[in-house]
C-alpha positions as CSV (number, residue, x, y, z in Angstrom):
1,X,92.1,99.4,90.9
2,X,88.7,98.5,89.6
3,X,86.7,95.2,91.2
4,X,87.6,93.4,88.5
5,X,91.5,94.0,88.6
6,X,90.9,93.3,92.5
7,X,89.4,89.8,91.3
8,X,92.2,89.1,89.0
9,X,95.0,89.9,90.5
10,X,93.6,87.9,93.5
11,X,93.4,85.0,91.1
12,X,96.6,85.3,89.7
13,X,98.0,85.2,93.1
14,X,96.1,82.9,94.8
15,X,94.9,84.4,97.4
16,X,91.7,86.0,98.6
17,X,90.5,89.6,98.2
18,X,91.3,90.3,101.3
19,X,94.7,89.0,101.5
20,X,95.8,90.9,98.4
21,X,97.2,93.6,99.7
22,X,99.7,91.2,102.1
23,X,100.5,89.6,98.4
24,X,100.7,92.4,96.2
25,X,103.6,93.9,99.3
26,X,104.8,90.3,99.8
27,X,105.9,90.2,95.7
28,X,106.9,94.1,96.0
29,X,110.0,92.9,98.4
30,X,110.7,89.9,96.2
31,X,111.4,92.7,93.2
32,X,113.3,94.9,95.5
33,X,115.5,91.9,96.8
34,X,116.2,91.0,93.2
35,X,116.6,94.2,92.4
36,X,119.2,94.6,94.9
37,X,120.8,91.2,93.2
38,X,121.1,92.1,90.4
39,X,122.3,96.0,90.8
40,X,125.4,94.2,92.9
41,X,126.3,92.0,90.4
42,X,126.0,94.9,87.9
43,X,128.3,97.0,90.3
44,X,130.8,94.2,90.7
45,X,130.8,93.7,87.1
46,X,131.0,97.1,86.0
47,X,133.9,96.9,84.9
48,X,133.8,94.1,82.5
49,X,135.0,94.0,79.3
50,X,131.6,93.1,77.5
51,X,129.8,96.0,77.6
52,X,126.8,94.7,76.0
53,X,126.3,92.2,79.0
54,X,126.4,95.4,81.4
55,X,124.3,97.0,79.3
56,X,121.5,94.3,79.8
57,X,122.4,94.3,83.7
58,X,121.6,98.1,83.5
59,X,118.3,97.3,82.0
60,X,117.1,94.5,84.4
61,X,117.9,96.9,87.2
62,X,115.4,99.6,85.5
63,X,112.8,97.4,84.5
64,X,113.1,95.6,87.8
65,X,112.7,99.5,89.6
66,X,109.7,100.1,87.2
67,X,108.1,96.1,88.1
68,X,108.0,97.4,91.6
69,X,106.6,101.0,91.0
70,X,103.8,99.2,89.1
71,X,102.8,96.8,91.8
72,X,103.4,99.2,94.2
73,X,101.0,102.2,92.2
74,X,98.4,99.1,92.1
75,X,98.7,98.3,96.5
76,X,98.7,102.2,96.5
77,X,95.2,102.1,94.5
78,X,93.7,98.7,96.6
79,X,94.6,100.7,99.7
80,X,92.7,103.7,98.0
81,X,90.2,101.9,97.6
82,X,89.2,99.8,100.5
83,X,89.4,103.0,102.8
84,X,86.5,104.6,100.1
């Protein structure tokens, strides 16, 4: 993560530089609780008979997973970076 990605996502989360690692792993468990959500909703409704409403369950659980790769890749880079 470059200084200026450091300074924005700071911004964007409203904290200071040196609290954005707390953030960035603070938003990380929001996505994996929601995550969680929604792949049990998904599970319970597997079965239903509109298969174009799993469908989109199916994709908020990937894109959800790939949410919290991302921030985590970027905590993974700060980290990476502060101990340089």
């Amino acid at each position: 993560m470059h200084g200026v990605e450091v300074a924005a996502w700071a911004d964007v989360l409203g904290v200071g530089q040196k609290e954005l690692a707390w953030a960035l792993q603070a938003r990380i468990r929001v996505i994996e609780d929601t995550q969680s959500d929604v792949n049990r909703v998904r599970q319970g409704l597997r079965d239903a008979p509109d298969e174009e409403f799993v469908i989109l369950l199916e994709s908020a659980c990937r894109s959800l997973a790939a949410a919290g790769e991302r921030l985590a890749s970027h905590l993974d880079d700060l980290r990476r970076q502060a101990a340089s």
